[in-house]
N, C-alpha and C positions, 0 to 999 in steps of 0.2 A: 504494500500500500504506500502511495507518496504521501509527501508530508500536505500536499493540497490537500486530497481526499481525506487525508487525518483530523486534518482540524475542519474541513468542512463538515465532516461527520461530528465531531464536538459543539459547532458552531449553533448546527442544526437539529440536534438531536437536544436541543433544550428547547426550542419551539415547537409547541403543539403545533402539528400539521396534517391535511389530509394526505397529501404527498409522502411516497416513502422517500426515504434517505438515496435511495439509488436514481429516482426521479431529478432531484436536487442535480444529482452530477451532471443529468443532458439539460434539466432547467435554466441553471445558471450563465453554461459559456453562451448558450442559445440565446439569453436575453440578453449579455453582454456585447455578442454581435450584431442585434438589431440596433442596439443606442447606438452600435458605431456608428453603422451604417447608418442609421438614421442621424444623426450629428454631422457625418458627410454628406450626408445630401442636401443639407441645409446649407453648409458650410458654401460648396461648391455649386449649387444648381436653384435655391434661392436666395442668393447672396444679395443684398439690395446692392444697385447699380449706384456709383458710387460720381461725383461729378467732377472734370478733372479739374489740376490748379491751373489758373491763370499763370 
């Protein structure tokens, strides 16, 4: 077992949840890469348009 999975399993296994613990493992990186992406795509594709200097 890594030490991620260690202490995730510590972390979470003191909140009551419907979720089992192994859930957790594909929930977390899963959610982690949607705000990426989603933060990129704001970042990059609705950036407000910006006005140049004089």
């Amino acid at each position: 077992m890594s030490f991620a999975t260690y202490y995730m399993h510590l972390v979470f296994s003191t909140i009551p949840s419907l979720l089992s613990s192994d859930w957790i493992l594909y929930l977390l990186p899963a959610l982690t890469v949607s705000i990426l992406f989603y933060s990129l795509k704001i970042m990059f594709f609705r950036a407000p348009k910006l006005r140049r200097a004089k």
